[in-house]
ZANURO-98307 format. One line per 10 residues: number of its first residue (from 1); their letters; for each residue y, x, z of C-alpha. Coordinates in nm, 2 decimals, always signed. Example, Ala and Ser with C-alpha at 12.3 -4.5 7.8 and 13.67 -1.06 7.14 Angstrom:
BEGIN
1> AS> -0.45:+1.23:+0.78  -0.11:+1.37:+0.71
//
This chain:
BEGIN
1> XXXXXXXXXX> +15.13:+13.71:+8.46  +15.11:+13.88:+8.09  +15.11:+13.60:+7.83  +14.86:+13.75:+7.66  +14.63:+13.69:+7.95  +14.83:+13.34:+8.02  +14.67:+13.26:+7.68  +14.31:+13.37:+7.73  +14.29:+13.16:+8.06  +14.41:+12.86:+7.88
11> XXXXXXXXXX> +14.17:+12.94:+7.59  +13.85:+13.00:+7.89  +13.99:+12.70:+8.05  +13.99:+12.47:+7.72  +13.61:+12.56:+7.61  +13.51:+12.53:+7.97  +13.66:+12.14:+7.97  +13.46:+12.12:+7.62  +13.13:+12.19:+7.70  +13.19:+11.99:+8.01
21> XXXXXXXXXX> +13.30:+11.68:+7.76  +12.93:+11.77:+7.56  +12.74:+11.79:+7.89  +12.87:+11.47:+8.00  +12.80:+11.31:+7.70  +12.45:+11.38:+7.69  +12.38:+11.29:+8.04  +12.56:+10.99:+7.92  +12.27:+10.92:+7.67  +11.99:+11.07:+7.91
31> XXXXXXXXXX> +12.08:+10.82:+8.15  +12.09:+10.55:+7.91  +11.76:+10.61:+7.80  +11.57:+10.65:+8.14  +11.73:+10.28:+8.21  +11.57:+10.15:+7.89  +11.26:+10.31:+8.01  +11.27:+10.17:+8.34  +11.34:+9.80:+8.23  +11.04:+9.85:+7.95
41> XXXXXXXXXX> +10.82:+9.99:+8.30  +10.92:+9.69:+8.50  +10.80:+9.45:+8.24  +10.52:+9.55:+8.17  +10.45:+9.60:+8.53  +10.55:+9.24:+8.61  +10.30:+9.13:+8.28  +10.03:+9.37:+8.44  +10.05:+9.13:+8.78  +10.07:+8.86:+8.57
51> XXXXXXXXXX> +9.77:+8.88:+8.43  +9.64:+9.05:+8.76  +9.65:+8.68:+8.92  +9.56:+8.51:+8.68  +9.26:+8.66:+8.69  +9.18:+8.67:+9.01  +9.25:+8.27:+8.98  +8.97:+8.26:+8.74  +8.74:+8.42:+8.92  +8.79:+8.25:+9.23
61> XXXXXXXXXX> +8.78:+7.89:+9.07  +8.46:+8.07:+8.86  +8.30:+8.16:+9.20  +8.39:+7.83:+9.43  +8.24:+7.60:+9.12  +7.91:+7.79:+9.16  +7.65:+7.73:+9.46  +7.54:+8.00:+9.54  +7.80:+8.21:+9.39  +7.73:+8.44:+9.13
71> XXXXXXXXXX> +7.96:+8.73:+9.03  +8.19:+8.76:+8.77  +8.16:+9.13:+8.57  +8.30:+9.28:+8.33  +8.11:+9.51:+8.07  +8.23:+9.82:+7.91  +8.31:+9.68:+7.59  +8.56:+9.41:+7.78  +8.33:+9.14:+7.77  +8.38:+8.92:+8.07
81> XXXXXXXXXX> +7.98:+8.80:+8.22  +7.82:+8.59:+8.47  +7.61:+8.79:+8.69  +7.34:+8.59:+8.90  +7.36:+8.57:+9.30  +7.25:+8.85:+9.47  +6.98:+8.78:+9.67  +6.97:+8.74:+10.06  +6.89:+9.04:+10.23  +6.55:+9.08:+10.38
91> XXX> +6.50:+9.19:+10.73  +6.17:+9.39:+10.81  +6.10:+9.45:+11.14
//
């Protein structure tokens, strides 16, 4: 082979393992941040059912204190509300 194209092979062959080294390296990071985000998901997803039971605790206990039980609501500003017991159903004939 003619050292001249010896030389241009080696010089291909030298970028090609470059940008291979830059790729890799920011994979590198990519993957390091997708594992941060995952860990900050799975926290707050283990807070969300957290707080998911401990509110269905409350309503429960809220519920099994009251006789008849009323219903436990929530508004659209957040605020949490004691709704009175529905009343029985009438049957007409």
């Amino acid at each position: 082979m003619d050292i001249a194209l010896r030389l241009i092979m080696r010089r291909l062959d030298d970028q090609l393992l470059e940008h291979l080294r830059a790729h890799s390296a920011e994979q590198a990071a990519r993957i390091d941040e997708l594992e941060a985000q995952v860990e900050r998901l799975q926290n707050e997803a283990i807070d969300a059912d957290s707080r998911a039971d401990m509110w269905h605790d409350l309503v429960n206990r809220l519920q099994g204190d009251m006789d008849p039980p009323a219903h436990v609501g929530i508004t659209t500003d957040g605020s949490i509300v004691l709704l009175p017991p529905e009343p029985a159903a009438q049957v007409t004939a």
